[in-house]
C-alpha positions in Angstrom: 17.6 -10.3 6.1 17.6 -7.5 3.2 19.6 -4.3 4.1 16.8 -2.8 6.6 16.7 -5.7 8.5 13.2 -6.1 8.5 12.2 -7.9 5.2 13.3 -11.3 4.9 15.9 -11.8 1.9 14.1 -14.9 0.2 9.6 -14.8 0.1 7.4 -16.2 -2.0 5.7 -14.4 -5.1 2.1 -16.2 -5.5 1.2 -14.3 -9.0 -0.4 -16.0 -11.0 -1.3 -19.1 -8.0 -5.1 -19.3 -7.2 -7.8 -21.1 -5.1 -6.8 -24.6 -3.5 -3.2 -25.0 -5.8 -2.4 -21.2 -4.0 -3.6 -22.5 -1.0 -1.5 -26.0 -0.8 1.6 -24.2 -2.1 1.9 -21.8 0.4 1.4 -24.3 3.3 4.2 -25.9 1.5 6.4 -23.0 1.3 5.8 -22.0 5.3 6.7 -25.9 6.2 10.0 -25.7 4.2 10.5 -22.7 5.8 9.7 -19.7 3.5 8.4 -16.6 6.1 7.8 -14.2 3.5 4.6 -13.9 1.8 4.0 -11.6 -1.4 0.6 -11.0 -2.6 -1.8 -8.2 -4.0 -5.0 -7.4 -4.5 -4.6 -7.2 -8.5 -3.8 -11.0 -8.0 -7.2 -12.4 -6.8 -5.6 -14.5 -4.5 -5.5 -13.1 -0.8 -8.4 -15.3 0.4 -6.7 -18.2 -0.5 -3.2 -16.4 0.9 -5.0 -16.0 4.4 -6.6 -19.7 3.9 -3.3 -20.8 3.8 -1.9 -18.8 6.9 -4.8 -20.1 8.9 -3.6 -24.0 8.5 0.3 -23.5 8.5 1.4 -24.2 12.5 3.7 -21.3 12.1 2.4 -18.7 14.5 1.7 -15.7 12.3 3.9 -13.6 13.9 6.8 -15.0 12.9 5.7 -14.5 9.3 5.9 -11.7 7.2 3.0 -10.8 4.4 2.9 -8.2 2.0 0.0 -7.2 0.1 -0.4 -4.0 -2.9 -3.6 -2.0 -3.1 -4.9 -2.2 -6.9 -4.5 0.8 -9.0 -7.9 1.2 -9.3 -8.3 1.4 -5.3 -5.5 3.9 -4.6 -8.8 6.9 -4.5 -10.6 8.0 -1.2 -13.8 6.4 -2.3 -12.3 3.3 -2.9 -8.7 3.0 -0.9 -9.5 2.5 3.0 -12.9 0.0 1.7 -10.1 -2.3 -0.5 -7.5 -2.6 2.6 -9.9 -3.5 5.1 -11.5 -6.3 2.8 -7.2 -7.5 2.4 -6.8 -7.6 6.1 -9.7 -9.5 6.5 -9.0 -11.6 3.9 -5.5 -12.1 5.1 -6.6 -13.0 8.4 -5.4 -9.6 10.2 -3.0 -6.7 9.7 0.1 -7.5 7.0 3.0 -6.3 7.5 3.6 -4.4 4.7 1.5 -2.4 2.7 2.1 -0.8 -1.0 1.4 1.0 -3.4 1.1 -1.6 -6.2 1.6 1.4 -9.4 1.8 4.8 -9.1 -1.3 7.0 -9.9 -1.1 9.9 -12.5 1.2 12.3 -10.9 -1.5 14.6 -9.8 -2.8 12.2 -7.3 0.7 10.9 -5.9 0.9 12.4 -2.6 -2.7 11.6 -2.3 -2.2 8.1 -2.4 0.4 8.1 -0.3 -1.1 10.0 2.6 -3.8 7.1 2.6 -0.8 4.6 2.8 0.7 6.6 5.4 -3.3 6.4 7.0 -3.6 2.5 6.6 -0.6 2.9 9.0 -1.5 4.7 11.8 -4.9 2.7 11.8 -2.8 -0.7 12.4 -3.9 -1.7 8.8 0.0 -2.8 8.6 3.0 -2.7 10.4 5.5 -1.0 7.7 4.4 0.5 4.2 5.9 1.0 1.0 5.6 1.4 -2.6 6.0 -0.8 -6.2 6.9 0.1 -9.4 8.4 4.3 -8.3 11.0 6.0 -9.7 14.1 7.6 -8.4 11.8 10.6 -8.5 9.1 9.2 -7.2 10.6 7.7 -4.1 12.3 10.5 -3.4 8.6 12.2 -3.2 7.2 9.4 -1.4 10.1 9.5 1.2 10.1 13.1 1.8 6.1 12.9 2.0 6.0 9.9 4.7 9.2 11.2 6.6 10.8 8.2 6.2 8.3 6.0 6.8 8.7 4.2 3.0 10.6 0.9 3.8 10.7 -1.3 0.8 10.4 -0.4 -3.6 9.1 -3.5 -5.1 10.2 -3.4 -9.1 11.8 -5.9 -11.5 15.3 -7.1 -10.9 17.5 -9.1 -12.4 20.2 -9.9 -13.9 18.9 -8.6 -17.6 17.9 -5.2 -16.0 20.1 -2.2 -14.9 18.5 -1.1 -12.2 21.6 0.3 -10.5 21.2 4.0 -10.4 17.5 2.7 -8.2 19.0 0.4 -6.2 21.7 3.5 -5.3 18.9 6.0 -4.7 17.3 3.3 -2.4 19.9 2.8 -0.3 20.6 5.9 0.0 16.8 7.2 1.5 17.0 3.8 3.6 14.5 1.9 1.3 15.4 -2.0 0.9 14.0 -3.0 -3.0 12.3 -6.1 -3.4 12.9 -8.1 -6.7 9.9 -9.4 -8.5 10.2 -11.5 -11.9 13.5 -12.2 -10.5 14.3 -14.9 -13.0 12.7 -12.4 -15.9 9.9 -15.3 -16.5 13.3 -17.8 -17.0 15.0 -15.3 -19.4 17.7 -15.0 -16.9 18.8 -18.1 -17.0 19.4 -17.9 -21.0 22.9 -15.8 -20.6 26.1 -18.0 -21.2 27.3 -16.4 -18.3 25.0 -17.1 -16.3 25.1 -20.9 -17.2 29.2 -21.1 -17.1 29.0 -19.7 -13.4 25.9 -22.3 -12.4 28.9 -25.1 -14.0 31.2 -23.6 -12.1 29.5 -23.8 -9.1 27.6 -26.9 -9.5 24.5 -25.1 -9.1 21.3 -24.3 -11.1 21.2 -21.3 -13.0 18.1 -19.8 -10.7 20.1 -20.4 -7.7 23.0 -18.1 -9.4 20.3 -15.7 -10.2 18.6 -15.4 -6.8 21.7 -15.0 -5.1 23.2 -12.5 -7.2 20.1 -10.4 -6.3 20.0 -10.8 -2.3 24.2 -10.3 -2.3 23.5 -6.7 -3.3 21.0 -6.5 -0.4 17.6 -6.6 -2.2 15.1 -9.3 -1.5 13.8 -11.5 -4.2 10.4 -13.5 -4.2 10.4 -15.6 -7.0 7.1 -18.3 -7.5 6.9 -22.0 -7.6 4.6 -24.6 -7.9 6.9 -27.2 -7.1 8.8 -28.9 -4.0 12.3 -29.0 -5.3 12.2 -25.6 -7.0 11.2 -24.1 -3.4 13.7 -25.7 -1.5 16.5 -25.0 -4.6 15.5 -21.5 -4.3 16.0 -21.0 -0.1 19.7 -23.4 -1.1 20.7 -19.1 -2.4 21.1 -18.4 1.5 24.0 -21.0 1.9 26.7 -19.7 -0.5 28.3 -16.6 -1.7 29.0 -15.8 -5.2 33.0 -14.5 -5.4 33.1 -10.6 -6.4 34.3 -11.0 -9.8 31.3 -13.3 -10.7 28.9 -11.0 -9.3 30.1 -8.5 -11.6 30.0 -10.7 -14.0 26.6 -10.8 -13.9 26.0 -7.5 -13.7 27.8 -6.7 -17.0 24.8 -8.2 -18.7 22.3 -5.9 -17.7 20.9 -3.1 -19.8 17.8 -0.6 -19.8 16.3 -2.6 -22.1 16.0 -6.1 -20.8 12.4 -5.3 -18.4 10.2 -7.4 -18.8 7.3 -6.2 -17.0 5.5 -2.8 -17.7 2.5 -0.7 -17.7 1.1 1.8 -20.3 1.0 4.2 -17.6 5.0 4.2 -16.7 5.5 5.0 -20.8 8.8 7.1 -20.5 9.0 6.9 -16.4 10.9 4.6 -16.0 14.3 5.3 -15.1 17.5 4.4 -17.4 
């Protein structure tokens, strides 16, 4: 489990997975025994997400399913209309609900007092946000009174996103890594490839772990068998302290990947 104990370490991402191929993967993902499920509404895929949960024989309580409300849904005309069409289409309440980008700052705590709503109308079990700030967590936080469980941003290995993960911990928010593998950037290093010799492992299992070691869950995407099992292989090893930071030496503001006209000059450095 990541740090707050309630979001499993290792989920699936299904961006950019659609129809029947999102469908058959994430039945495959369940029986290998993946329980955490990321999708959003920005994906066009939560039909086929709640398709899927229907014919897996895990009970769905013993899964965990994320979905993010779209930027263009986060007003009052259009926020509670777009989560109840995701439940539905999920096949019941999720278990975590976020904010998928923040709004213009003017309509922040707006936004979030509908996530906070979603909540207490058993739209989902926990809620959270994607994409915020140090500054913007904070707000979020202080705004929900603690109710903000998880930050999903990019993380890896190419990124510094130390002085977040630091601020997360320390208002009791677990991050959640997407691009995790930076689209397979971060599997380029020569460091990263001398410790996957080393190890006698892939380069995306040094990756994955490196991320959930530091206590943030990662939900990278695959289409294929052996890549999904490889990937859960990160919760059966431990990467020695001096590798780790290793890895992190690599990092720097400006290895992201991912990123929105709207965060121009937000992000944090």
């Amino acid at each position: 489990m990541a740090s707050n104990s309630v979001i499993p370490q290792l989920g699936l991402g299904t961006y950019p997975l659609m129809g029947q191929e999102a469908e058959d993967v994430i039945v495959m993902a369940i029986e290998l025994g993946y329980r955490h499920i990321d999708t959003a509404q920005m994906y066009g895929n939560e039909a086929a997400v709640g398709k899927a949960l229907r014919r897996s024989p895990v009970p769905r309580e013993q899964l965990f399913v994320v979905t993010k409300v779209d930027p263009g849904s986060l007003s009052a005309q259009r926020f509670h209309s777009s989560v109840a069409r995701s439940v539905d289409d999920l096949g019941g309440p999720v278990d975590l609900l976020l904010i998928h980008w923040p709004p213009a700052d003017s309509e922040v705590d707006a936004a979030v007092d509908r996530l906070v709503s979603a909540l207490e109308e058993g739209r989902t079990r926990h809620i959270g946000v994607s994409n915020f700030t140090i500054a913007l967590m904070e707000r979020a936080q202080k705004r929900t009174g603690g109710r903000i469980i998880c930050n999903q941003v990019e993380f890896h290995p190419l990124l510094d996103q130390s002085k977040l993960l630091a601020a997360a911990t320390k208002l009791g928010i677990t991050l959640t890594a997407y691009s995790p593998l930076a689209r397979g950037r971060a599997l380029q290093p020569d460091m990263v490839q001398e410790i996957a010799r080393k190890l006698g492992r892939p380069a995306s299992e040094i990756v994955l772990r490196w991320i959930i070691q530091q206590g943030v869950a990662a939900i990278p995407m695959s289409r294929k068998r052996e890549n999904l099992q490889s990937n859960l292989n990160v919760l059966q090893f431990t990467l020695r302290e001096e590798d780790m930071a290793a890895l992190t030496s690599i990092g720097s503001a400006a290895g992201r990947t991912v990123s929105r006209a709207s965060m121009s000059g937000r992000w944090d450095n």
